[in-house]
LONU-441454 format. One record per residue (C-alpha): residue number from 1; y, x, z. Coordinates in Angstrom, 2 decimals, always signed. Last residue first. Example, Ala and Ser with C-alpha at 12.3 -4.5 7.8 and 13.67 -1.06 7.14 Angstrom:
2
 pos       v       u       w
   2   -1.06  +13.67   +7.14
   1   -4.50  +12.30   +7.80
***
This chain:
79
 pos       v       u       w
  79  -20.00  +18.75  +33.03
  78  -17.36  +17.47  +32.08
  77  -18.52  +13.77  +32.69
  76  -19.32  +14.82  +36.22
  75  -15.88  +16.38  +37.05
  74  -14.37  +13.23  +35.63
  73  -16.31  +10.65  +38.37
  72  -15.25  +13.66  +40.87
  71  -11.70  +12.96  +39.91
  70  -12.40   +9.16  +39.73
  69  -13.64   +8.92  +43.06
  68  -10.88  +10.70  +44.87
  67   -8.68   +8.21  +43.29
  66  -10.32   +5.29  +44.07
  65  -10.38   +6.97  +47.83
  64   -6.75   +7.25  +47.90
  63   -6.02   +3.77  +46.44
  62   -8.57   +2.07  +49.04
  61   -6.68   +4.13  +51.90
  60   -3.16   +2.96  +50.88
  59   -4.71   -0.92  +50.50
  58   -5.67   -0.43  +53.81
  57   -2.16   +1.37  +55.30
  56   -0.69   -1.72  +53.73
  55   -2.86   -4.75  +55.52
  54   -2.59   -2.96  +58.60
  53   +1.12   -3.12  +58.14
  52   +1.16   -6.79  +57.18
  51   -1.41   -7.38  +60.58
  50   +0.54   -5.32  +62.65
  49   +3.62   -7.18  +61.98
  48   +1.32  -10.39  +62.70
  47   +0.00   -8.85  +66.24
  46   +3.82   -8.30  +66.94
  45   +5.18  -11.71  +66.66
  44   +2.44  -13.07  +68.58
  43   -0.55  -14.05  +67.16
  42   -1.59  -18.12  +67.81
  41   -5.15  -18.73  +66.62
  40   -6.12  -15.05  +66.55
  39   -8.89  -14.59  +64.16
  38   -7.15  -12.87  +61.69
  37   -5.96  -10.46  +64.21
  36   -9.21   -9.62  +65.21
  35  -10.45   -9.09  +61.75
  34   -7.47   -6.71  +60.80
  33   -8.62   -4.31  +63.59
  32  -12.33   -4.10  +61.84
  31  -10.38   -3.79  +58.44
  30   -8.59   -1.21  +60.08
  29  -11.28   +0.58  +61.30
  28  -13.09   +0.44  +58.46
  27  -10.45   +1.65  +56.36
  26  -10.30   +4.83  +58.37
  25  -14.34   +5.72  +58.35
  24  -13.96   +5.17  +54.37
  23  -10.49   +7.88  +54.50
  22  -12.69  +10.15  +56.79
  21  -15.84  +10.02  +54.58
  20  -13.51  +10.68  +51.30
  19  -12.15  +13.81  +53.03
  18  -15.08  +15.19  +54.24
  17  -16.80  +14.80  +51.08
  16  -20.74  +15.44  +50.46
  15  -22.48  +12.28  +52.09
  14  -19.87   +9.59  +51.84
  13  -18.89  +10.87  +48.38
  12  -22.57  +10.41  +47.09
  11  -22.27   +7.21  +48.43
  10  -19.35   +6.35  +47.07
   9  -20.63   +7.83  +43.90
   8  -23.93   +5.15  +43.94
   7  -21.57   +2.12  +44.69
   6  -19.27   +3.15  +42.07
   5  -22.40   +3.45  +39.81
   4  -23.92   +0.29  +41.08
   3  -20.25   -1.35  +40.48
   2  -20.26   -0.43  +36.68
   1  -17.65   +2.15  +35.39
***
């Protein structure tokens, strides 16, 4: 799938899918959270736990909306 459709379907997601808008507002927020910590010159122990866990949960969000956009990405083919 090209990027301007992906870009076009998230979107359409963002508009018409509770679910997908939640998981995008999610990822935002971390990767908002994980920009702080980045920027810390000296985190403490905990900041860079949060960091690597941030850095998970993210990656678990991308995956979940990926997938949400390749059911509805096969739901338009069908139809």
């Amino acid at each position: 799938m090209e990027t301007t459709n992906m870009d076009s379907l998230k979107e359409q997601l963002m508009t018409t899918d509770p679910e997908f808008r939640e998981l995008a507002r999610e990822h935002g927020r971390y990767e908002a959270r994980l920009s702080e910590l980045i920027a810390l010159p000296y985190p403490s122990d905990e900041e860079q736990l949060e960091e690597i866990t941030l850095k998970k949960k993210k990656l678990a969000l991308k995956d979940q909306m990926h997938s949400i956009m390749l059911q509805h990405q096969g739901a338009g083919a069908d139809h």
